[in-house]
N, C-alpha and C positions, 0 to 999 in steps of 0.2 A: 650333873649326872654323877652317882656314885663310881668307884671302881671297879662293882661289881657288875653295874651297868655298861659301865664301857667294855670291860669283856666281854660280855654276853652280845654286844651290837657286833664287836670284832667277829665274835665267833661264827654270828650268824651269814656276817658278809664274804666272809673268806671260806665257809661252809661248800663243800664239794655237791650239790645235788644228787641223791641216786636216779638214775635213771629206771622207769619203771618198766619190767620184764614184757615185750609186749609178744602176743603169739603170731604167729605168720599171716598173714594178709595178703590173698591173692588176687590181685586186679585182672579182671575178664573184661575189663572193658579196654575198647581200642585204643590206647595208650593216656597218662600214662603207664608203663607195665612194668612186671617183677623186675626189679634190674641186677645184676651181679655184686656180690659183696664188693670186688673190685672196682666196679664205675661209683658205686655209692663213699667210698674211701676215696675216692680219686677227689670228688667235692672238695674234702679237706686242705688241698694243696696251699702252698704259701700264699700269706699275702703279695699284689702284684699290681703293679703299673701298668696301665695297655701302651703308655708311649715306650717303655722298654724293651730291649734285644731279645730280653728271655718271653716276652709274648709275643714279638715276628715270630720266635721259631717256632711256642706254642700253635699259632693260628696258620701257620704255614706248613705246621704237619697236619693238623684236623684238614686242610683246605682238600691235601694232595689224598688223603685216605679217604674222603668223602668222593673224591673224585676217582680212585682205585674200586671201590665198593659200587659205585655207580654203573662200572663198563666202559669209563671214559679212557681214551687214549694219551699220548704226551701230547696229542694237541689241542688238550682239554682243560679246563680250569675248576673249580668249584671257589662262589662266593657265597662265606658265611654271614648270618644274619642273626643279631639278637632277637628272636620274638620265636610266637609260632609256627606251625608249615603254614597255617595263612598266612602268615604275615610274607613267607616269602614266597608264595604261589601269589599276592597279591604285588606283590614288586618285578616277576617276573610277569603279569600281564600287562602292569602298567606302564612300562620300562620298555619291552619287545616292539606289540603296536606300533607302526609308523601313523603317521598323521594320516596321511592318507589312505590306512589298511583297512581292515578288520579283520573280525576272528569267528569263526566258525564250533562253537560250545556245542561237543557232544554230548547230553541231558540223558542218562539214564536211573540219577539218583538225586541225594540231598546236594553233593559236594559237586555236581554238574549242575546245578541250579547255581549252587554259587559262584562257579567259573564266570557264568555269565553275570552275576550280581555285581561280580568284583568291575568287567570290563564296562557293564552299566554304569556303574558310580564316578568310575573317569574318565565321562565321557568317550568311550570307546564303541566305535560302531561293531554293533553284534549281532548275529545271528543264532539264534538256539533250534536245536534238531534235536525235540523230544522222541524217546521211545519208551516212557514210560519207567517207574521202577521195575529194576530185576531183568531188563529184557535186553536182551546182548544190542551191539550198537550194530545197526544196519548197513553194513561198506558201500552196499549201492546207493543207500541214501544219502550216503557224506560222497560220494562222486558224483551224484545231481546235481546236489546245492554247491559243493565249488565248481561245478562246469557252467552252474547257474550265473552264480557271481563271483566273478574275477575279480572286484574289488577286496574280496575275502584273502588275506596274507599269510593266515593263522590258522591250525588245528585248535583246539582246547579240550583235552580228554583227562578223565583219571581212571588212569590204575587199578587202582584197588577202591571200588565204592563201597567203602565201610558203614552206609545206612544200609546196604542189604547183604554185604556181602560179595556183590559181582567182581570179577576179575575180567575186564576187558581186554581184550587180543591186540594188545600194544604194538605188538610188531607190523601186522595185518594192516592195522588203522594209520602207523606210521608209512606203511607203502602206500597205500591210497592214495594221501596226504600229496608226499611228495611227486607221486606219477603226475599230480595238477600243479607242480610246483610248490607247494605250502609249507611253511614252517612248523611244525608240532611242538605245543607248550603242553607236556606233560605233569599234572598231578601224581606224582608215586610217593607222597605224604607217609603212605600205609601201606608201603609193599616193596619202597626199596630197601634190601639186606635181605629179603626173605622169596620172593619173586624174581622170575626172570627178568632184571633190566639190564640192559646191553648200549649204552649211551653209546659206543663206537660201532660195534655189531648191525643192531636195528639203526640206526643212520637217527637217534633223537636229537633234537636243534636244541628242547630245552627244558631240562629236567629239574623238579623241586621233589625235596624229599626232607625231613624231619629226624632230631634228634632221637627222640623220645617215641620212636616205633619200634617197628622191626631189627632197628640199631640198637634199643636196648640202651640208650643214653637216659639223659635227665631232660625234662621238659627245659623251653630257652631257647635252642637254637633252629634254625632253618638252613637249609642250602639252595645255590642254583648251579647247576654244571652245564657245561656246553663250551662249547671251541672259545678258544681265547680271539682270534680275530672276530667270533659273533657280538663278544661282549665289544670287543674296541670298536664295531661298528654301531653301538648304541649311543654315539657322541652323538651323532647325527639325528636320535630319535628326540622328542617332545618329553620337556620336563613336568611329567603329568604329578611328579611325587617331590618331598625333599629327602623325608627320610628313606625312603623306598625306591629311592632311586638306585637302579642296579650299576649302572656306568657309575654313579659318584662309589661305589662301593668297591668296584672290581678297579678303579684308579688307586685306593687307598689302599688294597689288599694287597692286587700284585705290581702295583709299582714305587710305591711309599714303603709298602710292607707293612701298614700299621691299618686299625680299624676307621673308620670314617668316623663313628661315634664312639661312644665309653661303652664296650660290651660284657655279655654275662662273663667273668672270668670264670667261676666254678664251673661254670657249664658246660668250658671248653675246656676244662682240666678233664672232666667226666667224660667226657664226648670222645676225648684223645682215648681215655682207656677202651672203652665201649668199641670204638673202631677197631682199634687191636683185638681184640676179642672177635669180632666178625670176620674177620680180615684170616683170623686165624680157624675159625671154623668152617669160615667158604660161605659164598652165597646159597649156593645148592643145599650146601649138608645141614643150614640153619630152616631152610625152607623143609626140607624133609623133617627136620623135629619138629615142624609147628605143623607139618599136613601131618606126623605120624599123631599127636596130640588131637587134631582136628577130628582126624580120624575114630578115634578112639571116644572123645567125646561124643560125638555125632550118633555113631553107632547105639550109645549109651541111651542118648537123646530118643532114638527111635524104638530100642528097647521098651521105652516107658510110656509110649504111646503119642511122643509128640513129634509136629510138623515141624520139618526144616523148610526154609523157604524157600531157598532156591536149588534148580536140579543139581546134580553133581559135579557135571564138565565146567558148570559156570562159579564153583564157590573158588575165595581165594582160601591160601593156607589158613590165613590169619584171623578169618572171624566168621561166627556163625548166627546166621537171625533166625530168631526159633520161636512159632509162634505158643502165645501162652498159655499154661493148661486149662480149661474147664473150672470154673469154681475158684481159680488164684489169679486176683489181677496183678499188676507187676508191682503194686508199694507194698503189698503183702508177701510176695518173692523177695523180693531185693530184702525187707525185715528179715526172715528168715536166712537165707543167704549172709549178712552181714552181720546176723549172728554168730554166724560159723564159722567168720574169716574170710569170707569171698564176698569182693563187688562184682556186681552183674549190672548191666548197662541197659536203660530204656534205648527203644528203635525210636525216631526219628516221623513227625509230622503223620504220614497219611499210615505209617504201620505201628504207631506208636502206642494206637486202641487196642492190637490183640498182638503184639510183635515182643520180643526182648531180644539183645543181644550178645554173645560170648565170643570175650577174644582167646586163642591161643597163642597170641603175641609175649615175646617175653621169657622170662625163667619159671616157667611153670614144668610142672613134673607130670608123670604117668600117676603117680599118687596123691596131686594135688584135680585131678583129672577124677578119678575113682573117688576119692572123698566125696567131691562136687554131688556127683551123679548119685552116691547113697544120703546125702542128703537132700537132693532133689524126692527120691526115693518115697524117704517117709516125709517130707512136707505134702506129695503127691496121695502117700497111703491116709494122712490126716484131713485133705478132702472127701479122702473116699469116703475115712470112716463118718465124718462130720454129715455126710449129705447123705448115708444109711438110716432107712428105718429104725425107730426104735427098738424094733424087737430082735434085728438085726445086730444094732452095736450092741446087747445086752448078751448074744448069742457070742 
């Protein structure tokens, strides 16, 4: 190779990339969502060891903020989890369950179909109490079926059912619950930081909730919070999991102080900022910017002549299912859309034919709100014009 070749290879390898100018991109689907310049900078932190001092204190401050954000009291814990909210909605079912229990899945969406899916797969005796998509959960009918069956140990509810939108009466259902004695295994994947939860408050036994929602974190992590004596009494339960097992996790956490396996480090560098930020803006005052956004879109939404699907008392802050216009089916939205800068989300199985979805989760603006809706606008005016007479569009 000449000299001037090896310059030129040097040059190439030590060469700085530019990075290309990219314009804003606003994710409307239910996570994950806009996040803060700040959680996104946070990624960057040092490289790091999880058997080291400086990650106890990492994962022992995310534990105790995730458990503050939740409603949880000092006699409360949060264990974190590298994966998904499934993955740790699935370690809190698998994990709670005694041998001898089961669990009572309240079914009014996709992600109450898979409460039960989950407690099906390991081998968990279940029970499911459909009420259909969209239809609030029936309290008389979940104090039937547990007066029915006293083998039943378990509630299994979510929160926030982000296939339609519904916000279930978490408190209401957690009274029920306990007036029959039961534990309640809460999905709040997509409504804890922005929704009312109250883990000390409403009396919940055992809450999952996700980085990458309403927290405004980076996808990766999961949590489970609930009384620290509920977790030490999980010794006792059936080792239905390895890696998902909650007691092998809540051992390593709060009494090792170290993780049980090798976890997301960036994630939890993100997650620490993200919580501070929540922490600092209030549960409420975060919920009130995604219902004033909700709001705002919505309105916009029925301006233009389309259906929202569910009534109003029942939507949560954070996401809206809007069924889809006349003449635009959704690969032809979401094209135009993601032209613009905005993902928009297909609905889910049985609404997935005429349904789409909008999150207001996230750092999204009043102006990223109004762009939306004037480009829904004229994609809407280019059906019109398209399916006009000819004598019509020439007019």
């Amino acid at each position: 190779m000449t000299a001037h070749a090896v310059q030129l290879a040097h040059a190439v390898a030590t060469a700085v990339p530019t990075a290309p100018v990219r314009r804003r991109q606003v994710l409307m689907n239910p996570g994950p969502v806009v996040t803060d310049d700040r959680v996104r900078t946070a990624l960057a932190g040092p490289d790091l060891c999880h058997r080291e001092p400086e990650f106890a204190e990492l994962m022992t401050r995310v534990r105790h903020k995730a458990t503050l954000v939740s409603g949880g009291g000092p006699d409360h814990t949060s264990v974190v989890l590298t994966g998904s909210g499934t993955g740790a909605v699935e370690a809190a079912i698998a994990s709670v369950v005694p041998a001898d229990g089961g669990i009572l899945v309240l079914d009014n969406g996709h992600y109450g179909e898979r409460l039960h899916d989950i407690a099906a797969v390991h081998g968990i005796r279940v029970r499911r109490l459909e009420f259909g998509w969209g239809v609030p959960v029936g309290l008389a009918a979940v104090e039937r079926a547990l007066a029915d069956d006293p083998a039943l140990t378990h509630v299994g509810v979510v929160h926030h059912e982000t296939s339609t939108g519904m916000l279930n009466d978490l408190p209401a259902i957690t009274a029920a619950a306990h007036r029959h004695g039961r534990q309640v295994i809460v999905d709040a994947v997509s409504s804890v930081g922005a929704e009312h939860v109250d883990l000390a408050g409403d009396g919940i036994d055992w809450l999952v909730g996700s980085a990458n929602k309403c927290l405004e974190g980076m996808p990766g992590l999961g949590f489970v919070c609930a009384r620290r004596e509920s977790f030490a009494a999980l010794a006792d339960r059936p080792r239905r999991t390895y890696y998902l097992d909650l007691h092998r996790h809540f051992k390593a956490q709060e009494l090792a102080l170290a993780p049980a396996f090798t976890p997301g480090i960036p994630a939890f560098y993100a997650f620490d900022r993200a919580l501070d930020l929540a922490l600092a803006e209030g549960v409420r005052a975060r919920g009130e910017r995604y219902r004033g956004l909700a709001e705002r879109l919505r309105a916009g939404l029925s301006a233009l002549g389309l259906r929202i699907l569910l009534a109003p008392e029942h939507r949560a802050a954070g996401l809206t299912a809007v069924r889809l216009p006349e003449g635009l089916p959704y690969r032809a939205l979401h094209a135009v859309f993601k032209d613009e800068g905005f993902v928009i989300y297909t609905a889910q199985e049985q609404l997935a034919a005429h349904h789409f979805r909008l999150s207001t989760m996230g750092r999204m603006t009043e102006e990223d709100v109004d762009r939306f809706l004037s480009v829904l606008a004229g994609a809407l005016a280019g059906v019109a014009a398209a399916a006009a007479p000819a004598g019509e569009q020439a007019s």
